[in-house]
Every structure is written in structure tokens, then in C-alpha cells.
MOPAC internal coordinates of N, CA, C and O (Angstrom, degrees):
PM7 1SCF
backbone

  N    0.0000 0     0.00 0     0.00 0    0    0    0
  C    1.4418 1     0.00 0     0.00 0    1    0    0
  C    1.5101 1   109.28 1     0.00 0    2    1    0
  O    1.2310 1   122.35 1   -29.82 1    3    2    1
  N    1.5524 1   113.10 1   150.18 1    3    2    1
  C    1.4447 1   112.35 1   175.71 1    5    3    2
  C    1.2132 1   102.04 1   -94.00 1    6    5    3
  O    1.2310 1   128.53 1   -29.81 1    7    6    5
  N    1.4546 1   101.18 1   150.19 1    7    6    5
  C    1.6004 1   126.74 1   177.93 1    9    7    6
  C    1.4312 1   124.53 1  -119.48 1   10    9    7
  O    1.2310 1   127.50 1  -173.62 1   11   10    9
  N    2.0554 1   103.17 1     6.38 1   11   10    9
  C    1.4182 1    90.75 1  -175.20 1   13   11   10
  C    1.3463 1   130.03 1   -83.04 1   14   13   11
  O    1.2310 1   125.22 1  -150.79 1   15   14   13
  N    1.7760 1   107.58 1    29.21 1   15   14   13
  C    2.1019 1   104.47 1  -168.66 1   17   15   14
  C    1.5602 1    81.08 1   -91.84 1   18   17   15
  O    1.2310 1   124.29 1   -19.25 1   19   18   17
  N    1.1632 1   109.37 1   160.75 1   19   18   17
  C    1.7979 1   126.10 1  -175.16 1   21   19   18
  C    1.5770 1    85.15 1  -113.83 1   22   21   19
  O    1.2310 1   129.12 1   -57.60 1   23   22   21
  N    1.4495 1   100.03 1   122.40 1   23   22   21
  C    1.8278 1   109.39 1   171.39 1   25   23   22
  C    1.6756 1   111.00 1    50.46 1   26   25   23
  O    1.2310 1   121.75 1  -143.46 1   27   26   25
  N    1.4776 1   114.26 1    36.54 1   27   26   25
  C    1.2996 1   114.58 1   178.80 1   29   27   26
  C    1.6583 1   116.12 1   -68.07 1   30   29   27
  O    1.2310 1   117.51 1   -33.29 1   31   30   29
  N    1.1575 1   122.35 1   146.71 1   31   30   29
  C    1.2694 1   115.07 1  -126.05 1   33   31   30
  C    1.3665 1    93.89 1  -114.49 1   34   33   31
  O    1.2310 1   104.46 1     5.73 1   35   34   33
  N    1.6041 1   146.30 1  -174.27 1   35   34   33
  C    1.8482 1   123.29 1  -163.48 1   37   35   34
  C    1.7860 1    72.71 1  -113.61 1   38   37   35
  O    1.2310 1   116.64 1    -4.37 1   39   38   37
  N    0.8369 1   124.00 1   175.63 1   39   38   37
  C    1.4699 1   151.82 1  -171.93 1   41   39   38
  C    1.2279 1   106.51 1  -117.84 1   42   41   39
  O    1.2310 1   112.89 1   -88.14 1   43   42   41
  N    1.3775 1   131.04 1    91.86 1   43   42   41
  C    1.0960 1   124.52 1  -175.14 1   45   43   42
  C    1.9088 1   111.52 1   -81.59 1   46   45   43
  O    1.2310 1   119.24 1   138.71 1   47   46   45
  N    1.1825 1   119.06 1   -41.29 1   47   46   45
  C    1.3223 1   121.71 1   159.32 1   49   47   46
  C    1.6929 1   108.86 1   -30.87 1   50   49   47
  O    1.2310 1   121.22 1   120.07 1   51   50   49
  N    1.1923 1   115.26 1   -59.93 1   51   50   49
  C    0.9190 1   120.61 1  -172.38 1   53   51   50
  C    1.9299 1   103.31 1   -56.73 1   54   53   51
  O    1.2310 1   111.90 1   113.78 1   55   54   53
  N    1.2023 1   132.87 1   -66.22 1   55   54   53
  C    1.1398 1   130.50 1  -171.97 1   57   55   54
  C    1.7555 1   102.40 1   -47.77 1   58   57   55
  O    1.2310 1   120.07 1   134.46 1   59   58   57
  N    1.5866 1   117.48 1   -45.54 1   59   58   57
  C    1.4367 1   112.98 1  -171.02 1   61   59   58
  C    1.6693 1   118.18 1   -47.65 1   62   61   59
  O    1.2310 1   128.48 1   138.06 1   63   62   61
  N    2.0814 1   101.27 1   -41.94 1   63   62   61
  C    1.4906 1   107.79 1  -174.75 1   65   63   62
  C    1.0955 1   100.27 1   -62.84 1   66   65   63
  O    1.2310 1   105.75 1   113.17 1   67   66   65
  N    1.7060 1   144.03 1   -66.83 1   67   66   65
  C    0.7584 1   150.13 1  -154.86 1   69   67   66
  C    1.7875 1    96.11 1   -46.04 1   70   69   67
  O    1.2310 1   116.99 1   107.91 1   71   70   69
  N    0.9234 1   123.32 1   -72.09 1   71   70   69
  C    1.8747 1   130.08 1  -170.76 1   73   71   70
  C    1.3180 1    89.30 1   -35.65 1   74   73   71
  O    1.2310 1   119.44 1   108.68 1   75   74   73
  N    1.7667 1   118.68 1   -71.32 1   75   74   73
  C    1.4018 1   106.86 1  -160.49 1   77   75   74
  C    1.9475 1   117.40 1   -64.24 1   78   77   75
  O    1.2310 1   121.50 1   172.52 1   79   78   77
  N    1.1885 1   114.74 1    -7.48 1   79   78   77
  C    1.5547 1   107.21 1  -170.88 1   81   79   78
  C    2.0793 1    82.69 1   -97.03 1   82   81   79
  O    1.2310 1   120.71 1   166.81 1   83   82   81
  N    1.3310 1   116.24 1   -13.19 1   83   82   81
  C    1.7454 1    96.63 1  -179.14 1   85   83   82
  C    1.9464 1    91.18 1   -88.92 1   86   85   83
  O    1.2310 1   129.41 1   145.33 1   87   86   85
  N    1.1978 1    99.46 1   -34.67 1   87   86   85
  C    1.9786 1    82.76 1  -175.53 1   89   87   86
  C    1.5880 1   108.68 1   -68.78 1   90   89   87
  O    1.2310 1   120.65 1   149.53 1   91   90   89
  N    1.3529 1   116.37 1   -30.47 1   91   90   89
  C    1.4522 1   115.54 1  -178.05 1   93   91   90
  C    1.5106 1   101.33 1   -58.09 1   94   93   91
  O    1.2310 1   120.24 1   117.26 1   95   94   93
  N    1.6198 1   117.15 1   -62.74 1   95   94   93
  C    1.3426 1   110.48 1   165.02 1   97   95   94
  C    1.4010 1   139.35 1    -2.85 1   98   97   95
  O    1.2310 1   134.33 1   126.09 1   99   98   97
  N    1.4525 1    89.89 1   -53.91 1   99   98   97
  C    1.4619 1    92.28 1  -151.04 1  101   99   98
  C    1.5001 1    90.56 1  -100.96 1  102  101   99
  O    1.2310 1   104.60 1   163.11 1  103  102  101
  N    1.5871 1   146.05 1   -16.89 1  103  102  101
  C    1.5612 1   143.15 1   134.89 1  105  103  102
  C    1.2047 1   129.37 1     2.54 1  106  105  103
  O    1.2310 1   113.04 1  -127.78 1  107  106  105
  N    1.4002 1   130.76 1    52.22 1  107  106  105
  C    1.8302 1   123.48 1  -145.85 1  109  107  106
  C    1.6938 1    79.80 1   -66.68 1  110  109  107
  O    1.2310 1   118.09 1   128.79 1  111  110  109
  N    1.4727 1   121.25 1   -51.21 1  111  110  109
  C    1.2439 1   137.37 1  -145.33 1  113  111  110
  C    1.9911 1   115.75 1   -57.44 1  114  113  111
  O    1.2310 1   129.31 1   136.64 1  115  114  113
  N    1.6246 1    99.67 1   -43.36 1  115  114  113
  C    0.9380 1   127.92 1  -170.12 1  117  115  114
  C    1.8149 1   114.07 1   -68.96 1  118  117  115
  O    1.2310 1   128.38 1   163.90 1  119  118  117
  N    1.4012 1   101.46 1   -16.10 1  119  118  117
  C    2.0079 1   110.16 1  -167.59 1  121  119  118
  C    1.8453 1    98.08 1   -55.25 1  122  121  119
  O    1.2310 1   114.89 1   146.99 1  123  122  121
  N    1.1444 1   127.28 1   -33.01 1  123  122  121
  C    1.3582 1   123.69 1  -176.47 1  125  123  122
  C    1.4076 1   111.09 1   -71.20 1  126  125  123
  O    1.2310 1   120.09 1   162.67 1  127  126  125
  N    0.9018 1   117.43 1   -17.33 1  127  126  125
  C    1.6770 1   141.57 1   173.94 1  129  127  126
  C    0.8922 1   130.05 1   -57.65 1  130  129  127
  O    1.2310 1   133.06 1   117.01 1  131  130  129
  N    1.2732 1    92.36 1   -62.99 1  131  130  129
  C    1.8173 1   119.87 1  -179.85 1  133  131  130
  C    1.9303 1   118.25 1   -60.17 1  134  133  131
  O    1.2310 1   134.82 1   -46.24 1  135  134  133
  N    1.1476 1    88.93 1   133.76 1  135  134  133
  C    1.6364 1    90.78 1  -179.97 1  137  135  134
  C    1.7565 1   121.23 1   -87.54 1  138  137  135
  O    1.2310 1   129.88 1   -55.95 1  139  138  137
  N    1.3492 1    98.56 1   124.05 1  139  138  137
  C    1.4250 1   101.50 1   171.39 1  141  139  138
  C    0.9418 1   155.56 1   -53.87 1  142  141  139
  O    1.2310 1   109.47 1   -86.53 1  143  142  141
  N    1.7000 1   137.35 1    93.47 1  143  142  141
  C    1.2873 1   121.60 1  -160.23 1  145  143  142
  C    1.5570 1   113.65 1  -127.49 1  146  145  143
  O    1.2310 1   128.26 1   -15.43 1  147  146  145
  N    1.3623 1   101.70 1   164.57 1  147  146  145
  C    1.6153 1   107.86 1  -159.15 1  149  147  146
  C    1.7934 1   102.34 1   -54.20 1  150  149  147
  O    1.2310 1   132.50 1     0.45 1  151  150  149
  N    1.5849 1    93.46 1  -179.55 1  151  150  149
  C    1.5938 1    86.93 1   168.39 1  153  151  150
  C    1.5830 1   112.00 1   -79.26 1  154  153  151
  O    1.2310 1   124.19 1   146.63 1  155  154  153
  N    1.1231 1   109.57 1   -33.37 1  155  154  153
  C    1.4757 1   114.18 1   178.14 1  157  155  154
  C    1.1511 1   110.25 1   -36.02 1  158  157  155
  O    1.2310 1   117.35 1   105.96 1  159  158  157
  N    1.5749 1   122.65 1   -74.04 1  159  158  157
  C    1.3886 1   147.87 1  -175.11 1  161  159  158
  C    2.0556 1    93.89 1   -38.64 1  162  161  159
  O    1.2310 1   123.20 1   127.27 1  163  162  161
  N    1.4770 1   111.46 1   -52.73 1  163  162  161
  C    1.3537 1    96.23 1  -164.00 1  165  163  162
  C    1.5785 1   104.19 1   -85.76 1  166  165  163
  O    1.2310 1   118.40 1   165.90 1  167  166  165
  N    1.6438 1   120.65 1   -14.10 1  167  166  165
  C    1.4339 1   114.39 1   153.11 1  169  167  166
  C    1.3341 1   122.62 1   -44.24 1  170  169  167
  O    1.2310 1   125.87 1   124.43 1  171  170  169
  N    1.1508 1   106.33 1   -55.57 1  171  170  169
  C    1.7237 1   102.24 1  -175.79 1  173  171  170
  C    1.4763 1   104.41 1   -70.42 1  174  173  171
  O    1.2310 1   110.36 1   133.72 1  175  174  173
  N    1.5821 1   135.72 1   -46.28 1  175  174  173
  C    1.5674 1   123.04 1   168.58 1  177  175  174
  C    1.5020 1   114.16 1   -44.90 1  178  177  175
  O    1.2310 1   121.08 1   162.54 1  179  178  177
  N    1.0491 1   115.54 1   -17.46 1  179  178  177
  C    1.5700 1   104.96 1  -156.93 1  181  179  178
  C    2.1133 1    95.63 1   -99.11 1  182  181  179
  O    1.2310 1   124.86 1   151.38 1  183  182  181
  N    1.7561 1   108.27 1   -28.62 1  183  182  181
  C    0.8988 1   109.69 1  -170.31 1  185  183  182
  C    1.5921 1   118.77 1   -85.42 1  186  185  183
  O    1.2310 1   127.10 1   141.03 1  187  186  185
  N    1.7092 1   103.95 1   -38.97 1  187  186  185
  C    1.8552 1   114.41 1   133.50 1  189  187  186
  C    1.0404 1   129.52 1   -15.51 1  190  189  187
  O    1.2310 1   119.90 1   114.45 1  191  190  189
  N    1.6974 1   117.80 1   -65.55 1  191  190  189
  C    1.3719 1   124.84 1  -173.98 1  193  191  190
  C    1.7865 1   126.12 1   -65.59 1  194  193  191
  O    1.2310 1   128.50 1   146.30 1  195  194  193
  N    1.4670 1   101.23 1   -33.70 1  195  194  193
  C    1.2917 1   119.55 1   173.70 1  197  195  194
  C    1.6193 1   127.55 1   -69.66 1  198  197  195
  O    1.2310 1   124.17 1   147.01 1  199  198  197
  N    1.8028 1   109.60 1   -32.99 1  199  198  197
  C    1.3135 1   128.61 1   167.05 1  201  199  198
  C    1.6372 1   109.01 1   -62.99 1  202  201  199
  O    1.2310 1   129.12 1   122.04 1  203  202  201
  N    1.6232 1   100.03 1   -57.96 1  203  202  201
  C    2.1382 1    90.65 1   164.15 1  205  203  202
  C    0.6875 1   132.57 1   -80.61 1  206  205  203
  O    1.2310 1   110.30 1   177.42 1  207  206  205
  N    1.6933 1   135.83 1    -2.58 1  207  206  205
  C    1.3717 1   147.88 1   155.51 1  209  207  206
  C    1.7387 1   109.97 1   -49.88 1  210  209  207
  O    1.2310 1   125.72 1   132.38 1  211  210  209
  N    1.8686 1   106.60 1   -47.62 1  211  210  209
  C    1.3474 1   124.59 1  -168.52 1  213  211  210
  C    1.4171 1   102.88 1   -83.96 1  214  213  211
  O    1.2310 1   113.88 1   141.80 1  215  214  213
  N    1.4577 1   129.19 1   -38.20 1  215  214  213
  C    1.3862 1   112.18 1   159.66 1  217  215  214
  C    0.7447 1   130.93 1   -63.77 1  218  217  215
  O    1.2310 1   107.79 1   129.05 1  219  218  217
  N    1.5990 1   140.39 1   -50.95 1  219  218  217
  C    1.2419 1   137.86 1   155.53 1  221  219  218
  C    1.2784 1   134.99 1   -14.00 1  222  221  219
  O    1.2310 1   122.52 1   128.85 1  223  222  221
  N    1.4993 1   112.78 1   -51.15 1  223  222  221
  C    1.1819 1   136.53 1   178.06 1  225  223  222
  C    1.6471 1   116.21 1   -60.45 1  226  225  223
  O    1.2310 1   133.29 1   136.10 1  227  226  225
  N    1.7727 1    91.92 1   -43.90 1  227  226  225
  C    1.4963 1    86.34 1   179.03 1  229  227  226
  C    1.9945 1   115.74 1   -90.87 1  230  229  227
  O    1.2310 1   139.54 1  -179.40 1  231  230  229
  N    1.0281 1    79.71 1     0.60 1  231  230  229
  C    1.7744 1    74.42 1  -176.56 1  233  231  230
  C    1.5831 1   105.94 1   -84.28 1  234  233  231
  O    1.2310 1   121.14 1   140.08 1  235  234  233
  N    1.7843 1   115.42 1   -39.92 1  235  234  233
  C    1.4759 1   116.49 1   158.25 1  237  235  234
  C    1.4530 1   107.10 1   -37.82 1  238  237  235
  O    1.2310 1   119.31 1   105.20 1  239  238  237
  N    1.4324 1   118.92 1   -74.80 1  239  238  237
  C    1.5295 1   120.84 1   170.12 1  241  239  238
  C    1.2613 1   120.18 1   -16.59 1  242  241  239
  O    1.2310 1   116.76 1   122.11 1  243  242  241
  N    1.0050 1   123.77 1   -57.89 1  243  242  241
  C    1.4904 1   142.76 1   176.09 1  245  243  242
  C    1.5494 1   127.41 1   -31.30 1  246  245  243
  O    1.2310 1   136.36 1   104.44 1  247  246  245
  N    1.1614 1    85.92 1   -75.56 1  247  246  245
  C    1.7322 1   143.44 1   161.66 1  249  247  246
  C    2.1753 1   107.59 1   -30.34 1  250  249  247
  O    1.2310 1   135.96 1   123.82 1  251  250  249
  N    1.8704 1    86.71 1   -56.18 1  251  250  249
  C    1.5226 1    92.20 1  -157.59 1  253  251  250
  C    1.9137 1    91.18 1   -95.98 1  254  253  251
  O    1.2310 1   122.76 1  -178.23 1  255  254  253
  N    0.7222 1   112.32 1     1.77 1  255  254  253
  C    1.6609 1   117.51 1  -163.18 1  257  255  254
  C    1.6771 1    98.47 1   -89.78 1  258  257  255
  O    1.2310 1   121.71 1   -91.45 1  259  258  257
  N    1.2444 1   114.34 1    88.55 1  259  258  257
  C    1.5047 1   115.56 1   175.83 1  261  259  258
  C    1.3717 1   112.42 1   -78.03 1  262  261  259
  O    1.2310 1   115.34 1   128.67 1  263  262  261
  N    1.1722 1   126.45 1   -51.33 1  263  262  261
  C    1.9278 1   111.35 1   177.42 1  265  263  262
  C    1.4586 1   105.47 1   -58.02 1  266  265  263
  O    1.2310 1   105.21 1   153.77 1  267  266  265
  N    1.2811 1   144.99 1   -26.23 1  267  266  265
  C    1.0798 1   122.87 1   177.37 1  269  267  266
  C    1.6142 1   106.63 1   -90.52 1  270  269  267
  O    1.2310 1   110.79 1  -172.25 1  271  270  269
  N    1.3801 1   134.93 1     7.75 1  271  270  269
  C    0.8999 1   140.20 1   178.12 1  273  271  270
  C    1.4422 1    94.70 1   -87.14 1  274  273  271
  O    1.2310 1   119.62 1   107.23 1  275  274  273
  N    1.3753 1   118.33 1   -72.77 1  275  274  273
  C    1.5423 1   137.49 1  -161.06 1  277  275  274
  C    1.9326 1    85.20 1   -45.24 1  278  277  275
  O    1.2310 1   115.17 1   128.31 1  279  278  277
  N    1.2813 1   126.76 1   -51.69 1  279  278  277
  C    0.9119 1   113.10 1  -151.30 1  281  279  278
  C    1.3821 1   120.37 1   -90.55 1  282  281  279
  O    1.2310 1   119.54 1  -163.88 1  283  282  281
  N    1.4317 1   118.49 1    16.12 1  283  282  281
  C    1.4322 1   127.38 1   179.90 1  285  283  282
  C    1.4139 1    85.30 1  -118.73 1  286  285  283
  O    1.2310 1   108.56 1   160.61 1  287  286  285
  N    1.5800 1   139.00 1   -19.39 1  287  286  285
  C    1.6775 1   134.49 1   176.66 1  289  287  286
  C    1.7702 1    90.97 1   -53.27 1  290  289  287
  O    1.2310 1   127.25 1   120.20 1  291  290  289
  N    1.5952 1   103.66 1   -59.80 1  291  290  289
  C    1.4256 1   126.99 1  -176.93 1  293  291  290
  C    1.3428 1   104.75 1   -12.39 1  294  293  291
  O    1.2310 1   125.90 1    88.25 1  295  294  293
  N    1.7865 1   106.26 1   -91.75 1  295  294  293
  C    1.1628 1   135.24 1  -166.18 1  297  295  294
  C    1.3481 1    98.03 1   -38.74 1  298  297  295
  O    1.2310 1   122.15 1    96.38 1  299  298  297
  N    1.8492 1   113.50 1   -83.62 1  299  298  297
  C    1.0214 1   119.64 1  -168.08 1  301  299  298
  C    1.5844 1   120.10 1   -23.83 1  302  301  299
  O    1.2310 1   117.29 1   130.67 1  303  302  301
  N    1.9771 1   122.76 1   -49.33 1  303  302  301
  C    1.6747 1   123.38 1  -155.64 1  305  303  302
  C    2.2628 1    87.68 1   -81.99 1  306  305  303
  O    1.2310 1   127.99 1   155.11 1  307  306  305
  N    1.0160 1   102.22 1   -24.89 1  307  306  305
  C    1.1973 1   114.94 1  -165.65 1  309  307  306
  C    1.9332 1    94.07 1   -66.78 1  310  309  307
  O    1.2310 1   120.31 1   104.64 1  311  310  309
  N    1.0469 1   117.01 1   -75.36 1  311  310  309
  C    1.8064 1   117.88 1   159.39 1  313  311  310
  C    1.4881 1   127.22 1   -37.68 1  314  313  311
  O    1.2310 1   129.81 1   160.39 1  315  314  313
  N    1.3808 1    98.69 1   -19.61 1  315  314  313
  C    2.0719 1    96.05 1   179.48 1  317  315  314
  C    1.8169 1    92.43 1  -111.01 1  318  317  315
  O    1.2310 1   119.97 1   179.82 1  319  318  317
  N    1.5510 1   117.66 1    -0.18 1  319  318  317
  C    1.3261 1    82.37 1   167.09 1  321  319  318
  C    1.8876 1   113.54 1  -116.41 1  322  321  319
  O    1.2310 1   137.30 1  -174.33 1  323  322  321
  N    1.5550 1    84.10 1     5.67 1  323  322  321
  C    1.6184 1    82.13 1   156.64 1  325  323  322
  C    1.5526 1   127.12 1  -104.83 1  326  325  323
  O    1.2310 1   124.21 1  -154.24 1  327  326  325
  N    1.0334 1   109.53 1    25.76 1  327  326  325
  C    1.2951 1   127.62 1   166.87 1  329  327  326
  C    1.6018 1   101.29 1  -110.17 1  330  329  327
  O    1.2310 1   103.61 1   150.37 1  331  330  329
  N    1.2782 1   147.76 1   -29.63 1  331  330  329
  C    1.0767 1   135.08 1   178.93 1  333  331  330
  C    1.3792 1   101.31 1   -88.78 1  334  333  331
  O    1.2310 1   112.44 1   170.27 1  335  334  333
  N    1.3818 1   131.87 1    -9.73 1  335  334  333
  C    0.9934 1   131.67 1  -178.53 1  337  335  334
  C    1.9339 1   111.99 1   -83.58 1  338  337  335
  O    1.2310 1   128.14 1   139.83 1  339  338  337
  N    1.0069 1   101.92 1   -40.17 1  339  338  337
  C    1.6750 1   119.93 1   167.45 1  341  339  338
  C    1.3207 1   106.68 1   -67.62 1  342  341  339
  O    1.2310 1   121.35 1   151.54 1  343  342  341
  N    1.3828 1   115.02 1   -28.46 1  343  342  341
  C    2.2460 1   100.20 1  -164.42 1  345  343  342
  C    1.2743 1    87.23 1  -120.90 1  346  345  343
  O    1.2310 1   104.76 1  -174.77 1  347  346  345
  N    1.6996 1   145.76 1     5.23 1  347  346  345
  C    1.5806 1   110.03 1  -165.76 1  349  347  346
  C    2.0021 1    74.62 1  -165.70 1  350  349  347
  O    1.2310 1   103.69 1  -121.54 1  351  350  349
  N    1.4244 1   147.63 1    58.46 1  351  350  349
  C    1.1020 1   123.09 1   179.63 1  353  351  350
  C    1.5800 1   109.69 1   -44.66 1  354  353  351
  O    1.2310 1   130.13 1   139.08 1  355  354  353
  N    1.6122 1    98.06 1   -40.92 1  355  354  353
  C    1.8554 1    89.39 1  -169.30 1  357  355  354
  C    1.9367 1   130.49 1   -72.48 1  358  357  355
  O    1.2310 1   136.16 1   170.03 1  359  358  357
  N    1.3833 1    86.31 1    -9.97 1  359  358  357
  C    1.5207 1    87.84 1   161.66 1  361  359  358
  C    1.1580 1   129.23 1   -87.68 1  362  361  359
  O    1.2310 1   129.84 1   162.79 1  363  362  361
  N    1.3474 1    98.63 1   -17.21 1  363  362  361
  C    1.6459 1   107.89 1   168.46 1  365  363  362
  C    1.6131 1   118.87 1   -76.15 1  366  365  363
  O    1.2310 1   112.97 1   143.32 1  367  366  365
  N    1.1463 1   130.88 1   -36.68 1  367  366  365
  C    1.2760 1   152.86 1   153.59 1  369  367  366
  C    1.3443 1    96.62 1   -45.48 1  370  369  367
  O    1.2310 1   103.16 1   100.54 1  371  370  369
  N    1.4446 1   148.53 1   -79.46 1  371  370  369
  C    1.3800 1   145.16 1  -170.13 1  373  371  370
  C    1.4985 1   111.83 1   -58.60 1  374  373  371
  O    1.2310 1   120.99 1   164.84 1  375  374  373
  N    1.6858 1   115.71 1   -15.16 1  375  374  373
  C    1.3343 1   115.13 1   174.44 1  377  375  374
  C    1.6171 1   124.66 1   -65.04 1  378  377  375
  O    1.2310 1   143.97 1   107.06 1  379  378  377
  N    1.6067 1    71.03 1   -72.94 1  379  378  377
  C    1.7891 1    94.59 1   158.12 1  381  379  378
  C    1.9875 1   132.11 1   -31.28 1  382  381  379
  O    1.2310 1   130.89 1   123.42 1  383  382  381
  N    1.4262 1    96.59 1   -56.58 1  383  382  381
  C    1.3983 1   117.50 1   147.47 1  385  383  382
  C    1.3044 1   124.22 1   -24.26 1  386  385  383
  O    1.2310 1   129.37 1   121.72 1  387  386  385
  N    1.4200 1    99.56 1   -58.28 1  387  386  385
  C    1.3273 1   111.69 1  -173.15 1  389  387  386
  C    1.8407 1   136.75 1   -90.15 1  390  389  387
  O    1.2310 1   136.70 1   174.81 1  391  390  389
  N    1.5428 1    85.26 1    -5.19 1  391  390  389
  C    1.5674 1   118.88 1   179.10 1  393  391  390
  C    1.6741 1    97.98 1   -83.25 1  394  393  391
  O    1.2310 1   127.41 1   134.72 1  395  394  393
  N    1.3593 1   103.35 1   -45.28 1  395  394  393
  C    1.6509 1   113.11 1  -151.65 1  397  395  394
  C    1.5050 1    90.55 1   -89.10 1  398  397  395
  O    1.2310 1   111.01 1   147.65 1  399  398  397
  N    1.0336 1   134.52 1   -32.35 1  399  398  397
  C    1.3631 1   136.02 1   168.51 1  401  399  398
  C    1.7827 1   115.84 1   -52.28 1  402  401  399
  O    1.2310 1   131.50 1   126.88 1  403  402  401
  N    1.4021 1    95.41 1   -53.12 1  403  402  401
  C    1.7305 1   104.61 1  -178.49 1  405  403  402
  C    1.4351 1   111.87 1   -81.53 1  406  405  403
  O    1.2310 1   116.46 1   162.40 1  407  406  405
  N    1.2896 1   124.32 1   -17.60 1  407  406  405
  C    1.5705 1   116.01 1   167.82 1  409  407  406
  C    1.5007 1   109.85 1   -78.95 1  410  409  407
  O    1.2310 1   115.29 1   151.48 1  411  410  409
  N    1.6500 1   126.54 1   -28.52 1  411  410  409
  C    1.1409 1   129.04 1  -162.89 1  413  411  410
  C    1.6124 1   104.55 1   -87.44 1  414  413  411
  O    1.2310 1   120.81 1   156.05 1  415  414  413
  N    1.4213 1   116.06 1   -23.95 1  415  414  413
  C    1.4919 1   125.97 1   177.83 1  417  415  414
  C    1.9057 1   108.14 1   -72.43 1  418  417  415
  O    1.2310 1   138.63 1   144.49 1  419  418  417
  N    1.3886 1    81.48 1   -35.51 1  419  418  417
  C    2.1437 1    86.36 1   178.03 1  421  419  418
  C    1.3822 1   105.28 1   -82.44 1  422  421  419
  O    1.2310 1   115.95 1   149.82 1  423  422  421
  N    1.5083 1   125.29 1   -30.18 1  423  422  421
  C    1.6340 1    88.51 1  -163.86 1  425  423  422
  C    1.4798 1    81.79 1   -89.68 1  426  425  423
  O    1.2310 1   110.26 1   161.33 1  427  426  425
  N    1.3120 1   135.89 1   -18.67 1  427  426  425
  C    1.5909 1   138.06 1  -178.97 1  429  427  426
  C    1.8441 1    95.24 1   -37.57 1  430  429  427
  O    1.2310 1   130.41 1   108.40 1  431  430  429
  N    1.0516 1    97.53 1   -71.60 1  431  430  429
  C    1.7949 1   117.96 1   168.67 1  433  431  430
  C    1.2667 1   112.03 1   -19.97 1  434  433  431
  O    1.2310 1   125.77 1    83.22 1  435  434  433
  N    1.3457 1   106.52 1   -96.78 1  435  434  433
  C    1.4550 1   128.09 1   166.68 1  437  435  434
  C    1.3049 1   121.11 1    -2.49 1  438  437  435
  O    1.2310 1   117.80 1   105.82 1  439  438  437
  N    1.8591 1   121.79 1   -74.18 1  439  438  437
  C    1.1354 1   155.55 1   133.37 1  441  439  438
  C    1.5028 1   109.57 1     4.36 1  442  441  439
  O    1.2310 1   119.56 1   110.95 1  443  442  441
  N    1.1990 1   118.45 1   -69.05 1  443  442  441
  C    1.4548 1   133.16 1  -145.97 1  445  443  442
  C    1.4644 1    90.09 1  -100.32 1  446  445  443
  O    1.2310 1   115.87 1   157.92 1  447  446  445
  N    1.2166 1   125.44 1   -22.08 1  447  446  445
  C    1.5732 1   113.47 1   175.84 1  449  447  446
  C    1.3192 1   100.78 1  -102.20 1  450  449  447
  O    1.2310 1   106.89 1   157.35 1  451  450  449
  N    1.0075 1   142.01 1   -22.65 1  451  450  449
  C    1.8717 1   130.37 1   174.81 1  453  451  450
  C    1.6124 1    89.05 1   -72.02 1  454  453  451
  O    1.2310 1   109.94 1   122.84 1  455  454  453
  N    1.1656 1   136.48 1   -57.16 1  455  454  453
  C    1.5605 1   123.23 1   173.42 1  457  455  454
  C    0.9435 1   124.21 1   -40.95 1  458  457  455
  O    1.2310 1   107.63 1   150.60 1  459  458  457
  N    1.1863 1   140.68 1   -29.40 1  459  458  457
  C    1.3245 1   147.90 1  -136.87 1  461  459  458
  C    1.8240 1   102.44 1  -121.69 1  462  461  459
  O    1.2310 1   116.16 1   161.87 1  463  462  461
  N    1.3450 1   124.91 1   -18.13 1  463  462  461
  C    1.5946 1   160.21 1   148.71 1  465  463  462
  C    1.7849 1    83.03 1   -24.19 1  466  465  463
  O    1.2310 1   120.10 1   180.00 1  467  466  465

């Protein structure tokens, strides 16, 4: 399956046809009902159905695929902090600061209460 739509989105149309062609299905009663159409007509439904079946599929794909998730999170924080690094070095410096401060206060934490056991 392809995966190249970015945040491709589920097709909800698509889930509705699908329900109504499984309830039509299952209609034993209803076949006299039903209107007749060429094969053509159900070529192209059938070839329709398979294109939103195949998107669908891949946007779930998409969706459930965490390393390729994690790794566009990656990219993306990795690009906004070299851009803050180009327009603001010193906020970036006070960030950092401020990271290294709050990890050093937890394992400080951490530390002092397994001792303290």
C-alpha cells in the first residue's frame, strides 16, 4: 500500500457505501427491487469501490504506523529548532538551560529518594 498522502484523511463516504452495499447484501428479499445495471455501470462501481477501499486502507496505514510517525515528529522539532537557532540563538540557549535544569532537578529527586529508602 502507498503511504505517500501526509495526514491522509479516512473517507468517511467511503465507510457509509461500503455499509450500504454489505446491508444491500445481505437483502435476500429486496433482489426484485433492485435496479438493473449494465456490466459496465457495475465495472466502474466495482472499480470506484476498490480506489476508496485502497485509500482508506492506506490512510489507516498511515495513521497506525508509529516509526514513521515518530520520525516525521523527528524531522519536523529538529527544523523548528534550527530555525530558532538562526532567528533567536539566545532563546535557544535559555531553552536548553532550561531542559538541563529540569532533568538535573529529577534525577537530583530521584537520587535523593532511593537514598533516603
Amino acid at each position: 500500500m502507498s503511504t505517500d498522502k501526509k495526514d491522509a484523511p479516512v473517507n468517511s463516504a467511503v465507510v457509509r457505501a461500503t455499509t450500504q452495499v454489505v446491508k444491500a447484501g445481505s437483502d435476500k428479499n429486496d433482489k426484485a427491487d433492485a435496479p438493473q445495471r449494465s456490466s459496465a455501470e457495475l465495472s466502474a462501481a466495482i472499480v470506484k469501490n476498490r480506489e476508496n477501499l485502497a485509500s482508506t486502507l492506506d490512510a489507516i496505514e498511515y495513521k497506525l504506523n508509529v516509526p514513521r510517525q515518530a520520525k516525521e515528529l523527528t524531522a519536523t522539532v529538529s527544523n523548528k529548532v534550527r530555525v530558532l537557532r538562526d532567528e533567536n540563538p539566545a532563546a535557544l540557549a535559555a531553552g536548553i538551560a532550561g531542559v538541563a535544569i529540569a532533568v538535573g532537578g529529577a534525577v537530583f529527586a530521584t537520587v535523593r529518594a532511593i537514598s533516603r529508602r
